[in-house]
Backbone as ProteinMPNN parsed JSONL, in Angstrom:
{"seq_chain_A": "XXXXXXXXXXXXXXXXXXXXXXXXXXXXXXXXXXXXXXXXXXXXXXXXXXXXXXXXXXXXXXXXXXXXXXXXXXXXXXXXXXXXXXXXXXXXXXXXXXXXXXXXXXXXXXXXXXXXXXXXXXXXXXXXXXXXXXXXXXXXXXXXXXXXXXXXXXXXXXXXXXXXXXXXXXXXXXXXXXXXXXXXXXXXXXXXXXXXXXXXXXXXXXXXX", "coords_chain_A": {"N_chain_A": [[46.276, 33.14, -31.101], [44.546, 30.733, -30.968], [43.026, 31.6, -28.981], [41.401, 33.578, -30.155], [40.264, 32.204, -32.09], [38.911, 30.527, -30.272], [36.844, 32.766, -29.255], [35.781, 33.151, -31.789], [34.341, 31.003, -32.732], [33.045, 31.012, -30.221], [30.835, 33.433, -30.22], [30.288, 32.785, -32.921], [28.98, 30.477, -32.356], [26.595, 31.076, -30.377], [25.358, 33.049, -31.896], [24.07, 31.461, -33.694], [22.5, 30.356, -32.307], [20.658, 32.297, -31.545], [20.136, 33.306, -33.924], [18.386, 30.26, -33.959], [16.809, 30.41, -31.7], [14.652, 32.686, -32.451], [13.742, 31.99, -34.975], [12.451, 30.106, -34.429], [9.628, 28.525, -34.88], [9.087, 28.631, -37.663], [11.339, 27.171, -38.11], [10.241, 24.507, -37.025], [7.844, 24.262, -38.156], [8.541, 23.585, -41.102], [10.222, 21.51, -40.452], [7.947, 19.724, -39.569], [6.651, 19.449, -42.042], [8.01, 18.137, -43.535], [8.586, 15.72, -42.291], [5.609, 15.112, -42.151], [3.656, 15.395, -44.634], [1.419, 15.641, -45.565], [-0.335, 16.321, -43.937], [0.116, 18.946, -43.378], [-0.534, 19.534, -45.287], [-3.734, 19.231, -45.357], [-3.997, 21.362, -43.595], [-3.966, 23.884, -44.864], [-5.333, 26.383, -46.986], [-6.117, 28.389, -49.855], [-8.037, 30.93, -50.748], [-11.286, 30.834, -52.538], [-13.663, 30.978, -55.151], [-14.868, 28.628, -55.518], [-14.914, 27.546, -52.813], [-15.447, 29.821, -51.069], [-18.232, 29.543, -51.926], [-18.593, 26.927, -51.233], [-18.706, 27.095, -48.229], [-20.305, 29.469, -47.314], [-22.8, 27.684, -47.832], [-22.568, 25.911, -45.835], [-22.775, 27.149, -43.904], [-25.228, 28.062, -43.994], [-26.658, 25.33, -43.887], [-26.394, 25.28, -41.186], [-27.946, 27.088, -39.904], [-30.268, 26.249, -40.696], [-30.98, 23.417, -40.888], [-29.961, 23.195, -38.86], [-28.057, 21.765, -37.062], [-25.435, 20.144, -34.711], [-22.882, 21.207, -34.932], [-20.87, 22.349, -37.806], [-18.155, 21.636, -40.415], [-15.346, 23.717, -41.297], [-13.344, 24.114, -44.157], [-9.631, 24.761, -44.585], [-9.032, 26.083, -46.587], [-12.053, 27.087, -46.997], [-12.649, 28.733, -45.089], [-10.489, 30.653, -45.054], [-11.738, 32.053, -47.438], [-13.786, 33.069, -46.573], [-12.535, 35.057, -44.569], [-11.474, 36.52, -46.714], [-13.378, 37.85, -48.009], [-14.955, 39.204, -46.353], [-12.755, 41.112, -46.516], [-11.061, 42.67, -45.074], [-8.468, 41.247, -44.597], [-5.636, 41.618, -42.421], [-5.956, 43.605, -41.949], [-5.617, 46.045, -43.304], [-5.846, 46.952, -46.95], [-5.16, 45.955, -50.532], [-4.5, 43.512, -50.498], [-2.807, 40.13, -50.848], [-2.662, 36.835, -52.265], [-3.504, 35.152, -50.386], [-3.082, 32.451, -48.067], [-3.93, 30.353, -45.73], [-2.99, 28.694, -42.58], [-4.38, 26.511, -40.238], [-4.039, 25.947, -36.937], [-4.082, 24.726, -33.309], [-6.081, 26.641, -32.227], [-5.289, 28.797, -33.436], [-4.083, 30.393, -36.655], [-2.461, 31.091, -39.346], [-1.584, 33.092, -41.392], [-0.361, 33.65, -44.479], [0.84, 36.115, -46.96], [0.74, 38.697, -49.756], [1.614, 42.162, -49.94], [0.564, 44.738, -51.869], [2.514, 46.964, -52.545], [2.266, 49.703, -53.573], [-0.69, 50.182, -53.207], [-0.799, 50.754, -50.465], [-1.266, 53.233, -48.28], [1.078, 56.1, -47.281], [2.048, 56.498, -44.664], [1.486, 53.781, -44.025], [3.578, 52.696, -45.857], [5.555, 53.554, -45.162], [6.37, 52.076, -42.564], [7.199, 49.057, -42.986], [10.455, 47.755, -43.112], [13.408, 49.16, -44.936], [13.643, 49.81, -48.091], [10.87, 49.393, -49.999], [9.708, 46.761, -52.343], [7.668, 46.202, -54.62], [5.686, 44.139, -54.399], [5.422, 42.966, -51.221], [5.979, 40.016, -49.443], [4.138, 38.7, -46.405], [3.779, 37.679, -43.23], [1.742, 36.702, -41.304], [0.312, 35.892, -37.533], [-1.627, 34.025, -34.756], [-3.747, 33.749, -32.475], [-7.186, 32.811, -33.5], [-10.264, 33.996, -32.581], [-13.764, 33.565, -31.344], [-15.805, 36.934, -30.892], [-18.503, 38.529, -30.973], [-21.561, 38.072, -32.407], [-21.201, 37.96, -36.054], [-18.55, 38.518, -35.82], [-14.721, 38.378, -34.982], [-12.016, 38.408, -33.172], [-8.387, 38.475, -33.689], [-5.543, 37.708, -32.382], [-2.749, 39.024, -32.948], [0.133, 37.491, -32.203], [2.176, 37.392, -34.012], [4.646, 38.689, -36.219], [5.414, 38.815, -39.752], [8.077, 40.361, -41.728], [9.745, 40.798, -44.823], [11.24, 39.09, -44.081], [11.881, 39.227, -41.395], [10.883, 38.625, -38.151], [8.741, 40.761, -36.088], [8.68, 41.826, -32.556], [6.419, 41.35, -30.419], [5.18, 43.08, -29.002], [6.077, 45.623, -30.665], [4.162, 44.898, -33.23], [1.927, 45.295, -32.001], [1.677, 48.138, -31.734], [2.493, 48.735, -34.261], [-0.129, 47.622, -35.577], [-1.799, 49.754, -33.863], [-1.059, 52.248, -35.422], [-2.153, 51.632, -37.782], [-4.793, 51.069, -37.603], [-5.264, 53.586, -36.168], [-6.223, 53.415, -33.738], [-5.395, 52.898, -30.327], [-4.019, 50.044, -29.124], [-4.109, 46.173, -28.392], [-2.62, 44.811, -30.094], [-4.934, 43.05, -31.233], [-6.471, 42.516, -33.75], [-9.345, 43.381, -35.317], [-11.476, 41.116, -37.289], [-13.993, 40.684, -39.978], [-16.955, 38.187, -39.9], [-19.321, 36.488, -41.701], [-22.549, 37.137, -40.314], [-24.087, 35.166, -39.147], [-22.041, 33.563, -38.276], [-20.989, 32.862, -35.479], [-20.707, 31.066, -32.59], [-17.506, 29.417, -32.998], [-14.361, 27.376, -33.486], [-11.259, 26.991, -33.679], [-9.381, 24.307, -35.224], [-6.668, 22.247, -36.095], [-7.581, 20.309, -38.029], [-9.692, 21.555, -38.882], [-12.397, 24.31, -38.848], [-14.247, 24.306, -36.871], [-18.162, 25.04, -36.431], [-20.393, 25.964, -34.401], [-24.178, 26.413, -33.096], [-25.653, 28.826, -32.055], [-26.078, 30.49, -28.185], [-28.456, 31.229, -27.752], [-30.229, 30.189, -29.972]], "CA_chain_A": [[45.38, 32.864, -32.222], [43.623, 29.995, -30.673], [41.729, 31.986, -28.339], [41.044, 34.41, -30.866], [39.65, 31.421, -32.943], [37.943, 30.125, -29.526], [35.715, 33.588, -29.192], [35.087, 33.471, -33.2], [33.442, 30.501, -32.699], [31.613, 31.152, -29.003], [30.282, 34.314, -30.983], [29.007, 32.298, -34.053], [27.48, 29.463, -31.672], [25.491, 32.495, -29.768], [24.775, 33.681, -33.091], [23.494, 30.217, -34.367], [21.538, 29.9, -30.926], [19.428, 33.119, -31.156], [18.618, 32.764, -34.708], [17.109, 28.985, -33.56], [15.507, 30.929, -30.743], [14.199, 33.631, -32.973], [12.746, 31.331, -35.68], [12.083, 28.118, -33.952], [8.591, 28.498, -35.315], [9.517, 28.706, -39.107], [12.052, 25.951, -38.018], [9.11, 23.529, -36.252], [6.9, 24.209, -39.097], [9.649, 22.909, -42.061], [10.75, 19.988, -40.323], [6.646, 18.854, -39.629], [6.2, 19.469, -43.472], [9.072, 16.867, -44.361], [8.04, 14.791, -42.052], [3.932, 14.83, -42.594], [3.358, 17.104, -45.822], [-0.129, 15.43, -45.848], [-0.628, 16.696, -42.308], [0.451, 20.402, -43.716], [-1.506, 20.386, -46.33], [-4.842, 19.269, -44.966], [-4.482, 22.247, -42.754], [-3.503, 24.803, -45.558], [-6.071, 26.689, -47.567], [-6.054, 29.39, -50.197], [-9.629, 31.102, -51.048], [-11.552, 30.549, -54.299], [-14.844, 30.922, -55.195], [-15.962, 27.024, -54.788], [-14.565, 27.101, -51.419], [-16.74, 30.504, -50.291], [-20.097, 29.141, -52.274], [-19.491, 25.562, -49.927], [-18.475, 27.956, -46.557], [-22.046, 30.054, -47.576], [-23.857, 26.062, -47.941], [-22.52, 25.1, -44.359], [-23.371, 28.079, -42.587], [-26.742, 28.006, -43.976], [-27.074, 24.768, -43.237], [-26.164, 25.214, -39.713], [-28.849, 27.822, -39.301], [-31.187, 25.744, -40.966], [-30.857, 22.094, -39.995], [-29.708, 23.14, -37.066], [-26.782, 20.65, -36.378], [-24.818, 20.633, -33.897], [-22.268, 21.926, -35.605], [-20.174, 21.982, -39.135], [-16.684, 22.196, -40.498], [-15.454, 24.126, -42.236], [-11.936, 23.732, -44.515], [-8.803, 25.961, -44.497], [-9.091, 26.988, -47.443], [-13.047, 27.799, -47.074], [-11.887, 29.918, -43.92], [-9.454, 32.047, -46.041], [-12.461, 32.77, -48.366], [-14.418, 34.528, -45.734], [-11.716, 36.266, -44.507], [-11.066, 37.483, -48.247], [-14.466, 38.131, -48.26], [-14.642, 40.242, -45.181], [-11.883, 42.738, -47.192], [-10.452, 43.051, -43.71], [-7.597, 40.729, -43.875], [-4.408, 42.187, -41.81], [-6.199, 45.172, -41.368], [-5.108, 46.85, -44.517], [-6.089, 46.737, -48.591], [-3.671, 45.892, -51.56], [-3.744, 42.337, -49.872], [-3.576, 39.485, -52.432], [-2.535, 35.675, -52.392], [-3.777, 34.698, -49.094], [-2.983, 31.58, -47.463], [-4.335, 30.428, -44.186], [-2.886, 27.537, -41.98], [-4.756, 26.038, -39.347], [-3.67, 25.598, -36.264], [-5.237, 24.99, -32.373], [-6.864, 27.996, -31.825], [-4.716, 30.295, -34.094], [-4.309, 30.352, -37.587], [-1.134, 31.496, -40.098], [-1.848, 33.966, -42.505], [0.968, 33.953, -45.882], [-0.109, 36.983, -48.049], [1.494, 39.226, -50.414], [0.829, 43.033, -49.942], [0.643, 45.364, -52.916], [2.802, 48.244, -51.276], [1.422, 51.024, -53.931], [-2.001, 50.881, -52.798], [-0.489, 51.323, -49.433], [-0.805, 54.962, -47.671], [2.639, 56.864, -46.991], [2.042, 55.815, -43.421], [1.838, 52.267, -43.864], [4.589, 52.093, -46.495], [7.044, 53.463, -43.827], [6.283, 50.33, -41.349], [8.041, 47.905, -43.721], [11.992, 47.76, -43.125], [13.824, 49.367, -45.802], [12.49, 50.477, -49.404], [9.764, 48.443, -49.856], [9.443, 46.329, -53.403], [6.06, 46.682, -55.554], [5.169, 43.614, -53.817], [6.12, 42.255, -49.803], [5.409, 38.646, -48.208], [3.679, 39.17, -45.036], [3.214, 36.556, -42.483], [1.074, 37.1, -39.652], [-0.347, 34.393, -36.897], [-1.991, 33.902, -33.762], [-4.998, 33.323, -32.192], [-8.338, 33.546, -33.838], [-11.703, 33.45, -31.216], [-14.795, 34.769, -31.596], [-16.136, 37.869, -30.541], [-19.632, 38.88, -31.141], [-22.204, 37.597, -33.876], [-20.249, 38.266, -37.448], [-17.309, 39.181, -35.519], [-14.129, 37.474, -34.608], [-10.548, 39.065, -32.832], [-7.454, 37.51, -34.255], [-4.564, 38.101, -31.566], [-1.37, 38.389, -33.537], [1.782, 37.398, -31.394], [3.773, 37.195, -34.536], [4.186, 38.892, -37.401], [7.097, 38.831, -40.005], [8.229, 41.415, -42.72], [10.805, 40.631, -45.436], [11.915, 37.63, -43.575], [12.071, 39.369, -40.114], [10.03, 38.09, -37.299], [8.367, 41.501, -35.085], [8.116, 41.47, -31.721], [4.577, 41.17, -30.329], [4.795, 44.822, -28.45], [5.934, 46.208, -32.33], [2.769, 44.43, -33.807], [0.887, 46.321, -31.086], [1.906, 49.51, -31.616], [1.667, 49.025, -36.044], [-1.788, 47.878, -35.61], [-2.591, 51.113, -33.452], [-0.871, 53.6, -36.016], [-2.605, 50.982, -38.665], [-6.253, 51.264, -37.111], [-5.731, 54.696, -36.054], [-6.453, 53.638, -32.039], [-4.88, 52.217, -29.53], [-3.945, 48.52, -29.659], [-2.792, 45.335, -27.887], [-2.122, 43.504, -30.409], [-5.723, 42.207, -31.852], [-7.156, 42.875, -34.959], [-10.969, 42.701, -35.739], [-11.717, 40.335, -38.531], [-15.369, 40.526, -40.308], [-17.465, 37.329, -40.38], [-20.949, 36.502, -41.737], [-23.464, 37.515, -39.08], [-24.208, 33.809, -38.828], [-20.777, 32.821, -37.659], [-20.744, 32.8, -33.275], [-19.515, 30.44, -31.955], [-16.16, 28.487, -33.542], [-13.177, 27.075, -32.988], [-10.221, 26.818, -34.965], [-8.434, 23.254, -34.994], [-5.526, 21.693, -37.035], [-8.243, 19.466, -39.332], [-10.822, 22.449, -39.365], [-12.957, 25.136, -38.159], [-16.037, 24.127, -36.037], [-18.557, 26.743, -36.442], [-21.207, 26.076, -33.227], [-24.648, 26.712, -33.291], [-25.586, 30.036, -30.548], [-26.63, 29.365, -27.193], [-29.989, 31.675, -28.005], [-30.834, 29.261, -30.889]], "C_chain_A": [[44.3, 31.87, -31.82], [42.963, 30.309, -29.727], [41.314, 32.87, -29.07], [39.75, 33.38, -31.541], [38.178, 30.791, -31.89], [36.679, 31.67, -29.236], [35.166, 33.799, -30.353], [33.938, 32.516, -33.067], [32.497, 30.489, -31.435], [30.514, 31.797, -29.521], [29.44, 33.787, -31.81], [28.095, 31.609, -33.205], [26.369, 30.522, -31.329], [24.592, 32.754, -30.676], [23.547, 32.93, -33.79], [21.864, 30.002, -33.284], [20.309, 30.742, -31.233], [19.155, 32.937, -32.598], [17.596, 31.669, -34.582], [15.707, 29.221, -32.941], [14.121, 31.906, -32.079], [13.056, 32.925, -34.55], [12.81, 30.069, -35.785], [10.542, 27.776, -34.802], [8.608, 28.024, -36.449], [10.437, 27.664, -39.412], [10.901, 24.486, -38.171], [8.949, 23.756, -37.645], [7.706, 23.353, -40.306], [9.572, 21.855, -41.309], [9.36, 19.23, -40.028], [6.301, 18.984, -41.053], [6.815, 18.453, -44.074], [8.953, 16.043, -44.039], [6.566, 14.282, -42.558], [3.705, 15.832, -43.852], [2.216, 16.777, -46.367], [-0.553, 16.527, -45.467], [-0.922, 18.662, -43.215], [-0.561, 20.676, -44.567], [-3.076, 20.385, -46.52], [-5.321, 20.591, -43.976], [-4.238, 23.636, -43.603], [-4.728, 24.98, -46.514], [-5.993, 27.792, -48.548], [-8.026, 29.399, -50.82], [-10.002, 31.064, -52.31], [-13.051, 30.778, -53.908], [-15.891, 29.867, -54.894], [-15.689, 27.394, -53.555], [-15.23, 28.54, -50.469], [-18.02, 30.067, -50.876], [-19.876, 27.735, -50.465], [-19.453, 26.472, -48.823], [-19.774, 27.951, -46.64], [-22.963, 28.406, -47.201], [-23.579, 25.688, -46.244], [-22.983, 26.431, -43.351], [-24.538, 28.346, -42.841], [-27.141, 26.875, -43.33], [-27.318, 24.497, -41.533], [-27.214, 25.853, -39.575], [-30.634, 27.521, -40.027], [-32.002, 24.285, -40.722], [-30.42, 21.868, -38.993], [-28.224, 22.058, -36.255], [-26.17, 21.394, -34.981], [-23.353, 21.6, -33.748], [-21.314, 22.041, -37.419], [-18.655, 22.268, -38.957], [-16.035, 22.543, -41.298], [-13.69, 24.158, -42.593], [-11.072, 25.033, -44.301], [-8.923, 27.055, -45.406], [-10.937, 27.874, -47.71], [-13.256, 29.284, -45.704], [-11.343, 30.758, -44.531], [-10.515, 32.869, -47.267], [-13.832, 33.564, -47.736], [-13.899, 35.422, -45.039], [-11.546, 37.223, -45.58], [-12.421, 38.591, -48.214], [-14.962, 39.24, -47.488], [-13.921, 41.577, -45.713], [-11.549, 43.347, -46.28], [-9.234, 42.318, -43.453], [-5.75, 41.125, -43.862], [-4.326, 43.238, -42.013], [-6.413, 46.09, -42.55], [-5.716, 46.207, -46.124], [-4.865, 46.874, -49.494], [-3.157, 44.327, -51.027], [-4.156, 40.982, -51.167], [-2.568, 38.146, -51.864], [-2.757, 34.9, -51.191], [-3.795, 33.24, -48.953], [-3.158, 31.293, -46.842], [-4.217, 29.105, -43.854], [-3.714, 27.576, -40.664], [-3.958, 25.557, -38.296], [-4.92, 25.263, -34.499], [-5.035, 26.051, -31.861], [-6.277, 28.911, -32.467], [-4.761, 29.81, -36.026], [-2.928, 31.336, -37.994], [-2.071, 32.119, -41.352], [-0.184, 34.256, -43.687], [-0.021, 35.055, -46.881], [0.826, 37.871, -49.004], [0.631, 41.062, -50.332], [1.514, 43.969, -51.152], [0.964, 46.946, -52.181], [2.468, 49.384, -52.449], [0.272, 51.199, -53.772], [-2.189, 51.002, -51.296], [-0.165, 52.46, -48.818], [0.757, 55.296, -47.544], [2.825, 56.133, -46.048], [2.275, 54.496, -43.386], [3.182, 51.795, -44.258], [5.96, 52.437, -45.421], [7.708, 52.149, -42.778], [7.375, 49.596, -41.751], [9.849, 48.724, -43.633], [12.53, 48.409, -44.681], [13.223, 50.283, -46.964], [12.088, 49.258, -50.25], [9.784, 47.723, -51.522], [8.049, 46.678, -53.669], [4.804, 45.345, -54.634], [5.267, 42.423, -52.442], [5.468, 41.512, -49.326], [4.887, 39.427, -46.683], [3.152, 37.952, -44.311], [2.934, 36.993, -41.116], [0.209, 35.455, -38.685], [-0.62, 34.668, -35.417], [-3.247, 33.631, -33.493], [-6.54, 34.067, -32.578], [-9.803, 33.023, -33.03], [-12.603, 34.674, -31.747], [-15.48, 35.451, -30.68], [-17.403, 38.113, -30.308], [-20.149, 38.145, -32.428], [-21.49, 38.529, -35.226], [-18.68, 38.867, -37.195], [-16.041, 38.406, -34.892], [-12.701, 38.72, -34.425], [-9.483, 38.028, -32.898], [-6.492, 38.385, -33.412], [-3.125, 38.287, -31.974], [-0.649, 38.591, -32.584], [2.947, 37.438, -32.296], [3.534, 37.249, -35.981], [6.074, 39.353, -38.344], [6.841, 39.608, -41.621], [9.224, 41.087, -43.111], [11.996, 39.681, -44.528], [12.052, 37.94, -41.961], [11.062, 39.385, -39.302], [10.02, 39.436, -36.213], [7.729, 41.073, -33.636], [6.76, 42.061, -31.227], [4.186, 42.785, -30.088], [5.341, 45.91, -29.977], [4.86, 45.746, -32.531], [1.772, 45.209, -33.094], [0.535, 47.951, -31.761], [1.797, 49.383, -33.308], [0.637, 48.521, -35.734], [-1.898, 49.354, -35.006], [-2.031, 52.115, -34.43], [-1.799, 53.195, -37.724], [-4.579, 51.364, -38.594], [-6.215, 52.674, -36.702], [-6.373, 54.83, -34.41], [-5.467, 52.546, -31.319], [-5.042, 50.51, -29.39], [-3.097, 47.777, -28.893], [-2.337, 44.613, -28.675], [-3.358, 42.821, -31.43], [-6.46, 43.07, -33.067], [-9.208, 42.088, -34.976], [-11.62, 42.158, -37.102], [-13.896, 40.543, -38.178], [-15.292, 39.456, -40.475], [-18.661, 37.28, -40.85], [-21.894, 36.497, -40.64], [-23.729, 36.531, -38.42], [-23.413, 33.367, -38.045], [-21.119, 33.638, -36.138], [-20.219, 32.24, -33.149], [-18.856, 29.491, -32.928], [-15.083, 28.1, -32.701], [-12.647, 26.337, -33.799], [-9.441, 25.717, -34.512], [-7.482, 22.824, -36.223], [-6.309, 21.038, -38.301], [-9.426, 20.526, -40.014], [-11.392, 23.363, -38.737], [-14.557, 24.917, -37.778], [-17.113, 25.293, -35.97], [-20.19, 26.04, -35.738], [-22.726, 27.466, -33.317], [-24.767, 27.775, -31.831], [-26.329, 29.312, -29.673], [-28.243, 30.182, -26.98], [-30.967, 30.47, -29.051], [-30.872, 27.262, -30.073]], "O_chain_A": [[43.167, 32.069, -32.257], [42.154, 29.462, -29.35], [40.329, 33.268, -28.449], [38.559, 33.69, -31.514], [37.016, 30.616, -32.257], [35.529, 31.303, -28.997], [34.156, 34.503, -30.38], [32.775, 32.893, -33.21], [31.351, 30.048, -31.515], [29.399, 31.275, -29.499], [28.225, 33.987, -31.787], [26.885, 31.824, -33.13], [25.378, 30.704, -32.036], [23.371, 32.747, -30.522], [22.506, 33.394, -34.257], [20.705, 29.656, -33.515], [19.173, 30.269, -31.238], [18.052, 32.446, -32.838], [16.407, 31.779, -34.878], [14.542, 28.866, -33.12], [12.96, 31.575, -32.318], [11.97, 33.348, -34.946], [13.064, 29.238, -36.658], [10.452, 26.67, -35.335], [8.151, 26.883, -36.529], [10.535, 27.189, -40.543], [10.801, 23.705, -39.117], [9.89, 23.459, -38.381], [7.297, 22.193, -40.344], [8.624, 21.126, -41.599], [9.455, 18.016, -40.208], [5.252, 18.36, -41.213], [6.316, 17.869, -45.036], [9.045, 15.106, -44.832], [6.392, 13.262, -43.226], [3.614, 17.053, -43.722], [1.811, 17.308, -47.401], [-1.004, 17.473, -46.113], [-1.971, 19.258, -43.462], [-1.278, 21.673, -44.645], [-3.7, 21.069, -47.332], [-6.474, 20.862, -43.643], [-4.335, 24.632, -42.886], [-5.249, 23.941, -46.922], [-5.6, 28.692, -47.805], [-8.837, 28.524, -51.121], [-9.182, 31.236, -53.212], [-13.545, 30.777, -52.781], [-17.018, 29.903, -54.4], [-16.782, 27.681, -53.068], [-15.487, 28.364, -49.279], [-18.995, 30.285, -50.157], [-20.46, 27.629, -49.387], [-20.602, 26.605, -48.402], [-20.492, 27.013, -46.292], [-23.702, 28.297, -46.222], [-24.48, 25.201, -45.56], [-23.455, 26.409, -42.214], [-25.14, 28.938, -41.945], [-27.856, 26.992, -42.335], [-28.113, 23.79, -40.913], [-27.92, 25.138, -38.863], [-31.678, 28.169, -39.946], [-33.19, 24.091, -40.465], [-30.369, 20.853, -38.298], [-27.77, 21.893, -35.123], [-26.296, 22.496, -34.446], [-22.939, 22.354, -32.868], [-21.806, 21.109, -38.056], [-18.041, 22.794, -38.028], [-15.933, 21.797, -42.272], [-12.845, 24.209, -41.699], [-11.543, 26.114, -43.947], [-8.932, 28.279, -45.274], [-11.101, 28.904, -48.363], [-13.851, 30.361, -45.655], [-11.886, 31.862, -44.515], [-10.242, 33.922, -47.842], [-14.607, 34.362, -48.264], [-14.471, 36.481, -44.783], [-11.484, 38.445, -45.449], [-12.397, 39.813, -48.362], [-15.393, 40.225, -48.088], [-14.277, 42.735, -45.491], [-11.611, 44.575, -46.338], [-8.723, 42.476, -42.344], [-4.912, 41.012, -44.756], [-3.333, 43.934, -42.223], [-7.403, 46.817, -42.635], [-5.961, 45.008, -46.263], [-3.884, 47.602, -49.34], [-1.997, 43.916, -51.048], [-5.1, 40.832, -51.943], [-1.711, 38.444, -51.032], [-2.064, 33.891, -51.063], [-4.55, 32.665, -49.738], [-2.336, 31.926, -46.179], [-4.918, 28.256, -44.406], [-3.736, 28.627, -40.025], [-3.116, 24.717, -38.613], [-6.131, 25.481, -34.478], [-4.08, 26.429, -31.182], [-6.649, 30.048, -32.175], [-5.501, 28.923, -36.452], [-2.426, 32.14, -37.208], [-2.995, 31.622, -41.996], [0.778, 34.992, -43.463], [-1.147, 34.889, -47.349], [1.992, 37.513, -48.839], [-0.562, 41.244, -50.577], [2.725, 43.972, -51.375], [0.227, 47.74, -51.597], [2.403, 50.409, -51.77], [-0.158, 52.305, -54.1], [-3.277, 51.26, -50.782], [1.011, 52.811, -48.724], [1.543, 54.392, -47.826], [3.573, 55.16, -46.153], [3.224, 54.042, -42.748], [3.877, 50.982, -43.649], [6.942, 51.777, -45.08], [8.775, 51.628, -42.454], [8.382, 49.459, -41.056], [10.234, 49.838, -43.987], [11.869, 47.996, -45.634], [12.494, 51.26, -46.793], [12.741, 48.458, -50.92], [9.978, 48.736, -52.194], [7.389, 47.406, -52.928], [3.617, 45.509, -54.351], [5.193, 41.211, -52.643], [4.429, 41.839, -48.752], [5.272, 40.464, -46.143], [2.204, 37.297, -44.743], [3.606, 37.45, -40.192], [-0.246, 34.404, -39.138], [0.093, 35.486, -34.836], [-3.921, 33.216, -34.437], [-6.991, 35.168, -32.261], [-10.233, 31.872, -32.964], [-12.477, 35.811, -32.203], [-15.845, 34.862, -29.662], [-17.632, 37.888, -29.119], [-19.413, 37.706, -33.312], [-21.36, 39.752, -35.16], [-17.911, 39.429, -37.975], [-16.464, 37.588, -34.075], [-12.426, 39.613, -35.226], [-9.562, 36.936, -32.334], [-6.498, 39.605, -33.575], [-2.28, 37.68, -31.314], [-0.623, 39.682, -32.014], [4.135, 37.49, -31.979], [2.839, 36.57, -36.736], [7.154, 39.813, -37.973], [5.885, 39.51, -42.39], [10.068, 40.903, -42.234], [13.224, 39.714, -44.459], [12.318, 36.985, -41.231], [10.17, 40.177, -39.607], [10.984, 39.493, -35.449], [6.755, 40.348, -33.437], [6.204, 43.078, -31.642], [3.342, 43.49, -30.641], [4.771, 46.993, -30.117], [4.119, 46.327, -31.738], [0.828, 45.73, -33.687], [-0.475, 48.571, -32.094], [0.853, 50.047, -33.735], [0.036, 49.533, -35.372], [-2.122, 50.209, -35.863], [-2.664, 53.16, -34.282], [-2.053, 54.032, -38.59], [-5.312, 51.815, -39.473], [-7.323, 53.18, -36.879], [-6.844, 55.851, -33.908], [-4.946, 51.557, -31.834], [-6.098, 49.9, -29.554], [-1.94, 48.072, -28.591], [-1.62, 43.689, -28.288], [-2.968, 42.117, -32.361], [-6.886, 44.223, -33.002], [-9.846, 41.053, -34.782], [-12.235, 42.907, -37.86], [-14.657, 40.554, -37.211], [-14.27, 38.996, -40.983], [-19.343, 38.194, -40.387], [-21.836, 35.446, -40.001], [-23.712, 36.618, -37.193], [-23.821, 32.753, -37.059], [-21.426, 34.814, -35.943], [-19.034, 32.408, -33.437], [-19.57, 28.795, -33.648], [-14.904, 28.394, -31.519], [-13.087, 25.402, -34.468], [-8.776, 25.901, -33.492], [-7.784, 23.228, -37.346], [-5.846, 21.154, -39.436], [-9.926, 20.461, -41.137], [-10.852, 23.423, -37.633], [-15.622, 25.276, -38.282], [-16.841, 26.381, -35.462], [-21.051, 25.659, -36.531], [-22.643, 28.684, -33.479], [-24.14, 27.575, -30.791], [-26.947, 28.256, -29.811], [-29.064, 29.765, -26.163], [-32.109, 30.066, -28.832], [-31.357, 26.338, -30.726]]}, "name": "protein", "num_of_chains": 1, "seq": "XXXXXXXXXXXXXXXXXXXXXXXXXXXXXXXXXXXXXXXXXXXXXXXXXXXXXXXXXXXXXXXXXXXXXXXXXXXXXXXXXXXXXXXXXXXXXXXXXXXXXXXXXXXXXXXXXXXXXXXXXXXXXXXXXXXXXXXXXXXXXXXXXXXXXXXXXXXXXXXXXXXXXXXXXXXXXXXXXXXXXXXXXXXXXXXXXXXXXXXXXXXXXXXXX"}
């Protein structure tokens, strides 16, 4: 019995181990919220209408006063993504959240799985509710003038964390082409050069201007 009892518990430890491994992320993140939950929430944004009018005011100003550059908040970030009507590829997307991080960015959203194709609704594990959390994240860099590629490494469905080469392969049956992995987010034509940090998003005047 007591080696029976000694492989029940090797088994659970193991068990205990790879969920840690598996959402160390979702771990990290909680225990810096309890510690700093300033910290968290200076880098957390949801979109609104004030917060795309100021975005619109700083990226004019940039291309008008010329600075060297501006910055722009989390939550005014999440309201040109909204705005875009591109975010995580798909439509039926609704409560968007967007954390800041360096160089990537956390997307919390809620997707409205009946205005989701047949195709899509398959993706999701199981039989899908009316409406499924979706957390996606990784690195967002920019691309071309109004254009920016967001790299997801990590994307999680009804609490389960996909690995990166899954995320690949649903974007490409999602987009309809072949895919490593990055999604093409719309920006305002204005937006070039940025860079996404923990306090904000730097948005850099071009090196033509």
């Amino acid at each position: 019995m007591r080696c029976l009892g000694r492989v029940v518990a090797l088994i659970m430890a193991l068990l205990l181990l790879g969920a840690g491994w598996l959402y160390y992320p979702e771990i990290s993140r909680y225990v810096r919220g309890v510690v700093d939950p300033m910290s968290l929430a200076r880098r957390t944004g949801t979109p609104s209408v004030a917060q795309r009018d100021a975005a619109a005011s700083k990226i004019a100003n940039l291309v008008a006063e010329r600075p060297d550059s501006v910055l722009l908040t989390a939550g005014e970030l999440a309201s040109l993504l909204v705005e875009g009507g591109n975010v995580l590829g798909v439509t039926g997307v609704d409560s968007v959240q967007v954390e800041l991080g360096d160089r990537r960015i956390r997307v919390r959203a809620l997707l409205d799985t009946e205005r989701l194709p047949a195709r899509y609704r398959q993706l999701i594990p199981g039989t899908p509710e009316r409406h499924e959390e979706v957390i996606a994240e990784g690195e967002l860099v920019p691309a071309r003038p109004g254009t920016a590629e967001w790299q997801l490494d990590r994307v999680i469905v009804r609490g389960l964390p996909l690995p990166s080469d899954v995320v690949a392969r649903v974007l490409g049956r999602v987009t309809g082409r072949e895919s490593d992995g990055r999604l093409t987010i719309r920006l305002p034509a204005e937006v070039r050069g940025f860079r996404v940090r923990p306090e904000g998003v730097a948005l850099y005047r071009s090196a033509e201007e």
